[in-house]
C-alpha positions in Angstrom: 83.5 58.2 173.4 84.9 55.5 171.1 85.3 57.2 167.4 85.9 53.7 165.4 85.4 54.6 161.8 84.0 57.5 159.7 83.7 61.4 160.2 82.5 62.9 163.4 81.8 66.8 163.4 81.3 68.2 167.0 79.7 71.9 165.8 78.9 73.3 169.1 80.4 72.7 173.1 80.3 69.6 174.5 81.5 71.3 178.2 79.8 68.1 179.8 81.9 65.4 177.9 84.5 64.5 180.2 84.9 61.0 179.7 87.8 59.7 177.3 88.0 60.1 173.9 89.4 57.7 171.5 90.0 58.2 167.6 90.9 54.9 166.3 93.1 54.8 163.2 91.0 55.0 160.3 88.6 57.0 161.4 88.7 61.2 162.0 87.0 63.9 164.2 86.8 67.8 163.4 86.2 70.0 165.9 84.4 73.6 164.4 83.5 74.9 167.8 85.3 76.0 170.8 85.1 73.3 173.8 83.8 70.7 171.2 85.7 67.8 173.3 84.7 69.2 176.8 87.3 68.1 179.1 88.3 64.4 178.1 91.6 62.9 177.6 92.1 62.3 173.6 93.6 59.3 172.6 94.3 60.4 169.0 95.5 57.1 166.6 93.3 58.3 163.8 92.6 62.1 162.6 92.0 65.5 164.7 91.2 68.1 162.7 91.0 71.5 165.0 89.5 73.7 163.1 87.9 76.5 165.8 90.1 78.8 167.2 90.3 77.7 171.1 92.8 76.7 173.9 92.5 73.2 174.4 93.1 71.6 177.6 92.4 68.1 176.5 95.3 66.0 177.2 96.1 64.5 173.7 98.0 61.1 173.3 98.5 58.8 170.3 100.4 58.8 166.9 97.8 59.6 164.6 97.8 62.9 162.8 96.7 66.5 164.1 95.7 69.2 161.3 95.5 72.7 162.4 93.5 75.2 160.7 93.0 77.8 163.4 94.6 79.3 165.8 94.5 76.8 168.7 96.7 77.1 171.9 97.3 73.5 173.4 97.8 74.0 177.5 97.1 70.0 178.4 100.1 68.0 179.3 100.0 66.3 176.0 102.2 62.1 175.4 101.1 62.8 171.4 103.6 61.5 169.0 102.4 61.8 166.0 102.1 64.0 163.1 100.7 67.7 163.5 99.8 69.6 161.1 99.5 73.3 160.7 97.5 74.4 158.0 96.3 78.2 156.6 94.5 79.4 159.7 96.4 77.4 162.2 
């Protein structure tokens, strides 16, 4: 899943999405539901905005930027080098 430019809202599970994930810079995805990225890798160089409480097991790369707003456990073995956020919520 190739997120090039724009907004993407995942609002419900996507358990079956397992192939990888990139946010390009520019562009932004916000996850409101648990599981919203189903079990890809995330390659974040734009905006993930995590906004469901959840543990995420994605494994998250890149050096984009990572806002929290909920209370989000990360237990992937995560490369990310970028900015995170945490926010009220997070």
């Amino acid at each position: 899943l190739n997120v090039n430019g724009g907004d993407l809202a995942l609002s419900a599970a996507n358990g079956g999405l397992s192939a990888s994930t990139h946010i390009a810079s520019g562009a932004s995805v916000t996850q409101s539901a648990a599981n919203a990225l189903g079990t890809s890798a995330v390659e974040v160089d734009g905006t993930l905005n995590l906004t469901a409480a959840d543990t995420l097991a994605n494994v998250l790369s890149g050096a984009g930027v990572i806002n929290t707003e909920a209370a989000i456990s990360l237990s992937g073995s995560n490369s990310f080098s970028g900015t995170q956020s945490i926010n009220a919520g997070g």
